[in-house]
C-alpha positions in Angstrom: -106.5 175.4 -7.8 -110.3 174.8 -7.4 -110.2 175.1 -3.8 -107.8 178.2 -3.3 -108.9 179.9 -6.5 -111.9 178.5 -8.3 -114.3 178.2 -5.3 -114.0 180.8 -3.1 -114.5 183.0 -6.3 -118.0 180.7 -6.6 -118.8 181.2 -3.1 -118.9 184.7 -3.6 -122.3 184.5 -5.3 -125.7 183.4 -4.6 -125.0 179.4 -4.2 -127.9 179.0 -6.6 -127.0 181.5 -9.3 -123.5 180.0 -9.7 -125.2 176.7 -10.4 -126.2 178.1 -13.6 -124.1 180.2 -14.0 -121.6 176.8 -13.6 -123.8 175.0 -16.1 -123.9 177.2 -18.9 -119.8 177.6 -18.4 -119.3 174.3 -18.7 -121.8 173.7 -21.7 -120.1 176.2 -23.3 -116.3 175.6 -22.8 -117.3 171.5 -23.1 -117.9 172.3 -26.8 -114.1 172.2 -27.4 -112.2 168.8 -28.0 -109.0 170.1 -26.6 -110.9 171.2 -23.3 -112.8 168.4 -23.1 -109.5 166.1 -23.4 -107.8 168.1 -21.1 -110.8 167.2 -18.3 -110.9 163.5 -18.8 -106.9 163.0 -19.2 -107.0 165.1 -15.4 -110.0 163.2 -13.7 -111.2 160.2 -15.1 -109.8 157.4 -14.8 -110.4 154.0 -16.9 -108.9 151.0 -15.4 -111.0 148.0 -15.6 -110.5 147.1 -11.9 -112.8 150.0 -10.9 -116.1 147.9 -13.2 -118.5 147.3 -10.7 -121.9 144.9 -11.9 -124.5 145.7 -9.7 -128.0 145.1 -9.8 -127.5 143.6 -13.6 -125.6 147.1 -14.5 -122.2 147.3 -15.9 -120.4 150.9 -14.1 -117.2 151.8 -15.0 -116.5 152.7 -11.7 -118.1 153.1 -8.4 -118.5 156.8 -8.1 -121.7 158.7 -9.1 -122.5 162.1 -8.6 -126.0 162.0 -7.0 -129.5 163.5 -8.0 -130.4 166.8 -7.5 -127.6 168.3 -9.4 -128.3 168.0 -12.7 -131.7 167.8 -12.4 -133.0 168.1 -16.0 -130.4 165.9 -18.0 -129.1 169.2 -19.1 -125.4 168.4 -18.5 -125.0 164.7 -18.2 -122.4 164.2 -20.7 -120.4 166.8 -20.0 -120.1 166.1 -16.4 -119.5 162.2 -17.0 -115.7 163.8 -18.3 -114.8 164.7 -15.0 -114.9 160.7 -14.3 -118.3 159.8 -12.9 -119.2 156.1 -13.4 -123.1 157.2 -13.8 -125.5 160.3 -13.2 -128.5 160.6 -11.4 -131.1 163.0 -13.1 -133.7 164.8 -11.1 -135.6 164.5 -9.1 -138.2 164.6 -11.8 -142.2 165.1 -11.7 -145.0 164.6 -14.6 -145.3 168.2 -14.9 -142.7 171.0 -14.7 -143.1 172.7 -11.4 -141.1 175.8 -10.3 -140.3 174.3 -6.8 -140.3 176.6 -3.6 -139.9 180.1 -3.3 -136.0 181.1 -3.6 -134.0 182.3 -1.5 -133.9 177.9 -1.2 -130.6 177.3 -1.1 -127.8 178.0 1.6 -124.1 177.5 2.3 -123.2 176.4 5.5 -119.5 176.9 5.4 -118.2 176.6 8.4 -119.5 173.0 8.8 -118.8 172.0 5.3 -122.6 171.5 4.1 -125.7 172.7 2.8 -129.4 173.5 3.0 -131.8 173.3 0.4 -135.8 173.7 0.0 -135.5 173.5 -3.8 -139.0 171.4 -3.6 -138.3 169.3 -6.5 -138.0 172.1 -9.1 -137.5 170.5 -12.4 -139.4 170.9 -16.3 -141.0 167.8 -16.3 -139.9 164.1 -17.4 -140.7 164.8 -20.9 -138.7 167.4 -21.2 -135.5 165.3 -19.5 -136.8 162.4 -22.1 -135.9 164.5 -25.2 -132.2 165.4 -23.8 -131.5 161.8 -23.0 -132.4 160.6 -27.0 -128.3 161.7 -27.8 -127.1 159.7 -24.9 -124.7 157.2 -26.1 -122.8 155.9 -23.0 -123.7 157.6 -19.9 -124.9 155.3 -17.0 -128.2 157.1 -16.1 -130.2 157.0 -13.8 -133.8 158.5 -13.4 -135.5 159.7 -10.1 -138.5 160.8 -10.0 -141.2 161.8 -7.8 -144.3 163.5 -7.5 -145.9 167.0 -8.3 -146.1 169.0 -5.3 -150.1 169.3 -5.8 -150.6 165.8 -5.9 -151.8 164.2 -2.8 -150.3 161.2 -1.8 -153.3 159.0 -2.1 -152.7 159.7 -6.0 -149.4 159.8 -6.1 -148.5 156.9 -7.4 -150.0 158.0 -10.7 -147.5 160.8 -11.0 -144.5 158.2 -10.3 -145.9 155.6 -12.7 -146.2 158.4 -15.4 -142.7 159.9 -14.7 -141.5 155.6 -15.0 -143.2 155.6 -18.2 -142.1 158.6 -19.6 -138.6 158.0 -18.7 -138.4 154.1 -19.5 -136.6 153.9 -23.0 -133.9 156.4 -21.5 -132.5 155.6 -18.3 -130.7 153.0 -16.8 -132.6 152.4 -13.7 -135.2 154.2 -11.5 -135.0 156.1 -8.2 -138.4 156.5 -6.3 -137.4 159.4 -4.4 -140.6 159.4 -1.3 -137.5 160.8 1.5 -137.0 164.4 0.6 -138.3 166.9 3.5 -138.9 169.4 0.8 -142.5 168.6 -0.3 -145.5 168.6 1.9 -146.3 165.2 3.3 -144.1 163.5 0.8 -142.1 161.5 3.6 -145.4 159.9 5.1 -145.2 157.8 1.8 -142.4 156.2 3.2 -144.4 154.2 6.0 -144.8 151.0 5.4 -148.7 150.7 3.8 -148.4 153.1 1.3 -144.3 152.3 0.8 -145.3 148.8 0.1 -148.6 149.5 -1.8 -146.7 152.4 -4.6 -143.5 149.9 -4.9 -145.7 147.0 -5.6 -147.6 149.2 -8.7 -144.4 149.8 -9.8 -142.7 146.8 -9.8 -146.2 145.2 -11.7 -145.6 148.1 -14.4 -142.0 147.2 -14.5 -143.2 143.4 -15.5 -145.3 144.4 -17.9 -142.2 146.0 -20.2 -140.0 143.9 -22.7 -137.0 144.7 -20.5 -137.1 145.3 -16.5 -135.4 148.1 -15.0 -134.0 148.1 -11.7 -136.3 150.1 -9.6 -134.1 151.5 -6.0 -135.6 153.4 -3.1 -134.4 156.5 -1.7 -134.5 156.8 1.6 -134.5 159.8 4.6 -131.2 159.3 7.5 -134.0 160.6 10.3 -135.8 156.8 9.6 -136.1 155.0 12.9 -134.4 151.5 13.3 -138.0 150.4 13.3 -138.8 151.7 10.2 -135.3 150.9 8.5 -136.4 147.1 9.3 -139.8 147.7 7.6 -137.7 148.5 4.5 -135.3 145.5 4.7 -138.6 143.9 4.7 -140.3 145.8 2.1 -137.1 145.7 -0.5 -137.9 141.6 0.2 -141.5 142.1 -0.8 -142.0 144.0 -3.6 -138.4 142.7 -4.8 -137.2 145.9 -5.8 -133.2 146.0 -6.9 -131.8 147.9 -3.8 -131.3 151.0 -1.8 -130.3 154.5 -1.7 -129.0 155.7 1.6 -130.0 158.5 2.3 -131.0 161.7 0.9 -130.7 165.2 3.3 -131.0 164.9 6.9 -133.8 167.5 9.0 -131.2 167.1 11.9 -129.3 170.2 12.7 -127.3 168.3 15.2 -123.4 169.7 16.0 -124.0 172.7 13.6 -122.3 176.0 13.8 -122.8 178.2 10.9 -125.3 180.8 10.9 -127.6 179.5 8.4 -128.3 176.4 10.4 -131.9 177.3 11.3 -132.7 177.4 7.4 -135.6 175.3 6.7 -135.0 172.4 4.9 -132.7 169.8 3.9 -129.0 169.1 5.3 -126.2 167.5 3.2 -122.8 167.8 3.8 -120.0 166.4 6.4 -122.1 166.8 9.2 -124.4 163.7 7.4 -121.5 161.4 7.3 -121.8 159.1 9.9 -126.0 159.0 10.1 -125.6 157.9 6.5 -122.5 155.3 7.0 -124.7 154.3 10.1 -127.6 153.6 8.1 -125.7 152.1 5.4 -124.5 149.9 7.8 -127.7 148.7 9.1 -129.5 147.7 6.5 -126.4 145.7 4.9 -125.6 143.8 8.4 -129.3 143.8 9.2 -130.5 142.2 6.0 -127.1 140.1 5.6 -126.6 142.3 2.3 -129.7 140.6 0.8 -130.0 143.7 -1.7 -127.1 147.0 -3.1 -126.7 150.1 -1.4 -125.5 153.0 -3.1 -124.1 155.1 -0.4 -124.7 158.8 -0.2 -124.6 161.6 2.4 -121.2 163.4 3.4 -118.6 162.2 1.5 -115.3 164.3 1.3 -112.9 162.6 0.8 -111.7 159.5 -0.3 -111.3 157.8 3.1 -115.1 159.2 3.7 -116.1 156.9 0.7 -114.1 153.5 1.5 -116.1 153.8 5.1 -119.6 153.9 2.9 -118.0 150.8 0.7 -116.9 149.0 4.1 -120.2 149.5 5.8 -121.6 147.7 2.9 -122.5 150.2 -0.1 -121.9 148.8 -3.7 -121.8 152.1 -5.3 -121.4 155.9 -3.7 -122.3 159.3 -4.7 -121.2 162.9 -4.7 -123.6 166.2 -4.4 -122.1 168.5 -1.8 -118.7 167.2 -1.4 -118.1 167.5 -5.5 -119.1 171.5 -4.7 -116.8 172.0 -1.7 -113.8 169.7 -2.7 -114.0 170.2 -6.6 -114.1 167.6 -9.3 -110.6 166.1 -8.1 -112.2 164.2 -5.3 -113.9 161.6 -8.1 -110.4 161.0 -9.2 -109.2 160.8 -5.7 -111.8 158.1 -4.7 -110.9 155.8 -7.6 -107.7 155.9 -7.1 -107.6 155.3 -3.2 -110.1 152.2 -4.5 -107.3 151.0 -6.7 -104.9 151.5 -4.1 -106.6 149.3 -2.0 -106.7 146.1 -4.3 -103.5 145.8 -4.5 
């Protein structure tokens, strides 16, 4: 139904006004019991084979739906119904900023994938603070970054504030320094600075009567180089793990018109730079730290190729749009499949 009915209805629209216009649907039809129990008896799936412990976490299952989608905590709990195992708010920033100048997001259809410039578009960690105070049993976690007018020899002051803000309500942090969408943000993921703002952070995270796993985001475009200067840098600062990867600025094998957008690619065309990456940091480092596994995934053979290469966890962004809220279900029980 969702994809021969539902979404090609969705896809008639602007791709970023049907986001809210998505959101406030589901906020309002969520209100209802009957609806809601009709959503979790169809996608979710509670079988305590799925519980994965990772970094000192207790999931409920493997599959997370990835940052970037609900951005401002705005729809958490509603969306955990559909069978997510945790949520990823933000990207988040000390202030509220208003991101880039729209039109910022694009369909690419014919390759399965997206483009966005959003530029970290959010209402501030405080703001995401208050709407976490209800949450009860969502898995959350909270990535943050900085403001867009914040150079990076002071940005680790707007991550430290966002870490701070945020503490008492998520589950574990995300320092996001891999998104192409903010000027000079990636350069904070050479090694110097890398290891210098995960260091403060990791200090700060001492310092609090409980520590929080801290993970690093990073780009697919890295280098093998560079992807060994993180093995190393994860063994430093002793940070909990890795998120691999965020958009991609290659345009590689794509067909649809709207490939020459600026910005970031997600999609199917990211698959197999993620799974690749994935792969070599787990083989490279001898799984020394998680991976949650991002970038491309489809289906549920797309996802058991993340797990294989070595992810503990995955995420959905794009593929939950194009496939529909089935494929979480699908995923976890192609995982259950496979243990017995």
């Amino acid at each position: 139904m969702y994809k021969n009915i539902i979404r090609p209805l969705l896809f008639l629209a602007d791709p970023e006004q049907v986001h809210h216009f998505t959101f406030s649907a589901l906020r309002y039809f969520m209100r209802f019991s009957v609806i809601r129990k009709f959503v979790e008896k169809r996608f979710a799936i509670n079988n305590p084979a799925l519980e994965r412990e990772v970094f000192g976490l207790k999931f409920p299952n493997p599959v997370g739906l990835a940052a970037g989608f609900d951005k401002d905590a705005k729809l958490y709990d509603e969306l955990s119904a559909f069978g997510f195992g945790f949520i990823e708010i933000g990207t988040l920033t000390p202030v509220a900023q208003a991101g880039n100048p729209k039109k910022r997001l694009f369909r690419l259809r014919k390759d399965s994938a997206l483009i966005n410039r959003m530029g970290f578009n959010n209402g501030g960690a405080s703001a995401a603070a208050q709407k976490l105070r209800t949450n009860r049993k969502v898995i959350i976690g909270g990535n943050i970054g900085k403001n867009k007018d914040t150079p990076n020899d002071r940005a680790a002051s707007d991550y430290i504030k966002c870490f701070n803000v945020l503490y008492d309500h998520v589950d574990y942090f995300v320092v996001n320094v891999s998104s192409p969408n903010t000027p000079n943000l990636r350069d904070l993921q050479e090694k110097e600075p890398l290891t210098r703002l995960l260091s403060e952070l990791q200090h700060l995270n001492a310092s609090k009567k409980h520590h929080k796993p801290i993970l690093l985001k990073i780009a697919p475009d890295l280098t093998e180089g560079q992807l060994r200067d993180i093995i190393e840098i994860v063994a430093q600062t002793r940070i909990a793990g890795v998120i691999a990867t965020n958009t991609t600025l290659s345009r590689d094998g794509l067909t649809d018109e709207n490939k020459d957008e600026a910005g970031g690619m997600s999609g199917k065309p990211l698959r197999e730079k993620s799974t690749q990456v994935i792969r070599f940091l787990y083989e490279q480092s001898g799984g020394a730290f998680p991976i949650i596994g991002v970038g491309g995934i489809h289906s549920a053979e797309d996802a058991l190729e993340k797990l294989e290469a070595g992810a503990s966890l995955v995420q959905l962004y794009t593929g939950f749009i194009y496939e529909g809220p089935a494929l979480v279900r699908d995923i976890n029980r192609r995982i259950l499949e496979r243990m017995r």
